[in-house]
N, C-alpha and C positions, 0 to 999 in steps of 0.2 A: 420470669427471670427477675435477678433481687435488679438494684439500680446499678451495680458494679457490672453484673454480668451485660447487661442490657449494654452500657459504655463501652465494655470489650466485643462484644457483638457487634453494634453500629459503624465500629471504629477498626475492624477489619479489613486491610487492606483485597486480601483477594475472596471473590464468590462464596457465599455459603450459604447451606440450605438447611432443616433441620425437617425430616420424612417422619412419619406416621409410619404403622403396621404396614399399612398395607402401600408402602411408598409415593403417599400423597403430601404434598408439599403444605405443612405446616407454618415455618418461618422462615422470611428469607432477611438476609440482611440488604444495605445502602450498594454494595460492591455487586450484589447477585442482580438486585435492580437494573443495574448499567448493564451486564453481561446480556441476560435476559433481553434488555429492551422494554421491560413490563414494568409496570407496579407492584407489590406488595398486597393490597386488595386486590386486584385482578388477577391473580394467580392463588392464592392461597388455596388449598382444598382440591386442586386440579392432580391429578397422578403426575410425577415428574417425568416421566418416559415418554409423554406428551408434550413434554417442553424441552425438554434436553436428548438428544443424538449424541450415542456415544459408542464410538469404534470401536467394541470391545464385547463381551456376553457381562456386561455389567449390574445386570438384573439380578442373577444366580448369586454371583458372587456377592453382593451384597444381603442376599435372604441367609447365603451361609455366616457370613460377617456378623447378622445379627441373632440366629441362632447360638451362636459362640460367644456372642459376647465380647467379639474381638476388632481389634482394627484392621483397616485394610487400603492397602495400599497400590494404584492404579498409575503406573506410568505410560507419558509417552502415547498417551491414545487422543484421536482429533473428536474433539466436543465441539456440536454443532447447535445452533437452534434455527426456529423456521424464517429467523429473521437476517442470518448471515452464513457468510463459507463459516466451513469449520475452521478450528484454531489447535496446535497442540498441545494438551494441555498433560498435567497430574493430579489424578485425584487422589484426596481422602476421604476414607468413612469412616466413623467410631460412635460405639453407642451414646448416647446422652444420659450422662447420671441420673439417677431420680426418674428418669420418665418409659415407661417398660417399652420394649419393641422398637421406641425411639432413636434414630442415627441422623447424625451429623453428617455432611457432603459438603466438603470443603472442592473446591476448583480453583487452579494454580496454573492460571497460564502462564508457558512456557517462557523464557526469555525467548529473543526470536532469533536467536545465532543459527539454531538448525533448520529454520523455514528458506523457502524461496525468498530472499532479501537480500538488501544491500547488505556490502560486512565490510569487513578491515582489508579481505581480497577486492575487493569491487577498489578502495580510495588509494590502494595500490596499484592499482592497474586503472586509474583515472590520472595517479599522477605520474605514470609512465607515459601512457595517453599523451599530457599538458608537452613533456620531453619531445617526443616524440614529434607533436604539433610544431614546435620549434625549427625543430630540424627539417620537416616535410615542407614550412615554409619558405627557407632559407634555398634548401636543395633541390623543390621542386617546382615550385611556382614561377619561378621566376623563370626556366627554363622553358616552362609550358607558355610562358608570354611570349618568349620568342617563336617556339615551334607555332603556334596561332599565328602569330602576325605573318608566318615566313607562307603557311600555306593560305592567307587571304591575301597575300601579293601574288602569289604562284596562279590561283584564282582568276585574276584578272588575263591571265593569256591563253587560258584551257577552253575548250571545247565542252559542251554542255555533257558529253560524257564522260569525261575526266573532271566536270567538274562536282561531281558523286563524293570522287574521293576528299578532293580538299575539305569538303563540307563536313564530309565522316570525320577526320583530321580536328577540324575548326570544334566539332561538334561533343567528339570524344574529348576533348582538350580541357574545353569549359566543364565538360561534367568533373572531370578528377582537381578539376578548381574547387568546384561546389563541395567535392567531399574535402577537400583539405578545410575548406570554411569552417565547415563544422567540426571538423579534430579542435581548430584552432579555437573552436567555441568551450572547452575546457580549460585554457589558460587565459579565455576573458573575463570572465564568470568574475565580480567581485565579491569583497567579501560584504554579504548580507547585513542591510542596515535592520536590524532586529527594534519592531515597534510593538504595542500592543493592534493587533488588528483582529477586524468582526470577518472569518472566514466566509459567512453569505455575499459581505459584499465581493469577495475576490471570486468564490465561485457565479456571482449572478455576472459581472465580468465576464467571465471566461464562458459562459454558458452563451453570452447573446454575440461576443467575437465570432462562435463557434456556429452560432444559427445562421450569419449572414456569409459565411467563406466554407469552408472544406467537411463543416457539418448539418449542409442545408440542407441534405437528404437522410436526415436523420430526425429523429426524437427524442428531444433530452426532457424527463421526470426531476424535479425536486422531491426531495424526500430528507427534510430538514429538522433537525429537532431546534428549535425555535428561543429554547433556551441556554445554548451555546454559548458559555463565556467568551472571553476573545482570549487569543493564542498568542504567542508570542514568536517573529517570522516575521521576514521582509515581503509587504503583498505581491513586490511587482515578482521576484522571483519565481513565491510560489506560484503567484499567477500562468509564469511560465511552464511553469511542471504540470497544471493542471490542463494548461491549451494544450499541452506536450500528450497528454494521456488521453485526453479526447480528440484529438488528431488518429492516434492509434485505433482508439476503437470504432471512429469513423469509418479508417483506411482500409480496416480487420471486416468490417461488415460489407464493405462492397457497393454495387452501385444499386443492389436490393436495398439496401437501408437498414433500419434495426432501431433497438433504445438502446438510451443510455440513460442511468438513472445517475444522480449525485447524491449523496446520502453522506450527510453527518450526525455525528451522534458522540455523547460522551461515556467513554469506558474508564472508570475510577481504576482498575486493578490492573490497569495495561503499563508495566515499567519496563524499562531497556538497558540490559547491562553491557555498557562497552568495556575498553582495554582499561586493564588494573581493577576489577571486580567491583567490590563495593555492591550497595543494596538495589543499585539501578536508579537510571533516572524516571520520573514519572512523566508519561505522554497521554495524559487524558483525552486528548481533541481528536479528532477522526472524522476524516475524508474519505469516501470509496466514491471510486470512478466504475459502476458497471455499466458490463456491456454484454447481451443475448448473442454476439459474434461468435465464430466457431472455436476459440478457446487456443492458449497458448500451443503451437507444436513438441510435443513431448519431448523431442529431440533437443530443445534447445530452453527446456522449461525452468530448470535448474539454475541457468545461464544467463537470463534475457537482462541482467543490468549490468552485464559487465560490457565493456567497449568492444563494438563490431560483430556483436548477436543480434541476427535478425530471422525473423518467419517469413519476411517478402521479400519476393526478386524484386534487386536492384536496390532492398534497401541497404543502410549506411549500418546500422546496429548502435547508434549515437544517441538517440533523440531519449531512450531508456537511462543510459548511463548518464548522462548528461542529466537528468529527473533525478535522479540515486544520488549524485554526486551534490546536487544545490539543495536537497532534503538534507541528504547528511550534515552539511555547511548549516540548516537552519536548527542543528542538534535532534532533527527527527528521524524519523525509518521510514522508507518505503518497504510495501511486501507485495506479493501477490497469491492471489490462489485462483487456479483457473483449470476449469473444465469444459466441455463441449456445452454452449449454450448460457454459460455462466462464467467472466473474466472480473477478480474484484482487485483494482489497485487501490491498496491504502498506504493514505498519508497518515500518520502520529504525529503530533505536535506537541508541544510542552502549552501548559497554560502562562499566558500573560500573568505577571507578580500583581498583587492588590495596589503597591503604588503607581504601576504603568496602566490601571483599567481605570483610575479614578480619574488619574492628568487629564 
């Protein structure tokens, strides 16, 4: 490549590859890097169908692409590698001038409006939620103070067989307390003191919270890339979003136990585009909470961040939206992708600006 093309190369915002004959991976760029997981050395010369999963008969179609001469255009299909869920992406391929047999393989991950994530319905229906909380306080709580106190007076002159029911009364009472708590925990929520912060330290937090209380029959795995700029996000919040997710995958695995791995890593070509378009924001940072638990219920899999979707009896369906709702507040996305055996919540963070990593 001359010095211009190499500058355009380096300086490509999403994935690309540039195949040999026989679609072995020749060059990658800085963007393919982060998707990948790998190096540039360590990949070169390996066949790319070995590195890359792709939903599609993408093989064929690229041998007739390059017979022809022609480009070719792949939408909409999930590209996987051995080191994450897949993702949905779009591909291109086009020959490479000058270099015979040669093709280009551009990968354009999707914006993430049509995955399993938070969206503009979720902060609608968190601020219905907040409404809602208000009023459930007002209308209900207070009434439920009396009906408690009225049946632990009644209590005191009952007979140890009646006094079953007061207890059920006393008992049922406080629990639709505890769920209003948490509605109410949508209209507490402030708004995010936004600092530059080193995500290790919030996950190694939330990681030893989680060994000594509701995840001490568990396994939690680091799996950290070590070179992680710092993000920009209020630690205590996310903090909470991350006990919040490891609580679930605790809950999800049972009193069998299970891992949970934390895995950060940074993705250069990962942008998010909200309401009013434009080129999207960039969320380089990346948290995945997995877990080897039996994988979201299909029924409800589309669903699980909106307010009062839940997979367990008796749960609230709060503790998700509540996560979706103080990510979105920190300008990030939550998503998920979840199978039997494999549940991956990711966080996306914006990076901290160069004058807030030097303060």
């Amino acid at each position: 490549m001359t010095g211009l093309d190499e500058m355009v190369w380096t300086s490509l915002p999403v994935p690309g590859l540039i195949l040999d004959g026989q679609d072995r991976i020749v060059q990658i760029n800085p963007a393919a890097e982060g998707f990948l997981m790998t190096s540039a050395r360590s990949i070169i010369g390996q066949p790319v169908w070995d590195k890359l999963a792709v939903d599609a008969p993408i093989e064929e179609a690229l041998e007739r692409a390059r017979e022809k001469s022609a480009p070719l255009f792949v939408n909409d299909v999930d590209v996987g590698t051995g080191d994450r869920a897949p993702m949905q992406c779009n591909l291109q391929i086009a020959p490479v001038s000058g270099w015979d047999d040669h093709m280009i393989l551009l990968i354009s991950p999707r914006e993430l409006a049509g995955r399993v994530t938070q969206s503009q319905s979720v902060k609608s229906a968190a601020k219905s939620a907040i409404g809602m909380a208000e009023m459930l306080a007002h209308e209900i709580k207070n009434p439920l103070a009396g009906i408690t106190g009225a049946a632990q007076l009644l209590s005191m002159n009952l007979d140890q067989d009646d006094l079953e029911l007061t207890d059920l009364i006393v008992s049922e009472s406080r629990r639709i307390v505890g769920l209003l708590e948490q509605v109410e925990q949508f209209g507490n929520v402030s708004l995010p003191k936004l600092r530059a912060v080193n995500l290790h330290d919030v996950l190694d937090r939330a990681r030893r919270s989680a060994l000594v209380g509701f995840a001490a029959h568990m396994t939690i795995v680091e799996d950290y890339d070590p070179s992680l700029p710092l993000a920009l996000a209020d630690p205590d919040q996310l903090l909470q979003v991350i006990q919040n997710l490891l609580k679930n995958a605790a809950q999800a695995a049972g009193d069998k136990g299970g891992t949970i791995t934390l895995h950060s890593y940074y993705e250069q070509s990962l942008r998010v585009r909200r309401d009013g378009g434009g080129p999207g924001k960039s969320l380089p940072l990346q948290i995945e909470v997995i877990d080897d638990g039996p994988g979201l219920p299909p029924e409800i899999a589309g669903n699980v961040f909106e307010p009062f979707v839940s997979g367990r009896e008796n749960g609230t369906g709060l503790g998700l939206a509540l996560a979706a709702k103080i990510v979105s507040d920190l300008d990030g996305w939550l998503s998920v992708n979840s199978v039997p055996g494999r549940t991956v919540f990711r966080i996306s963070l914006p990076r901290a600006g160069k004058d807030m990593e030097e303060s």
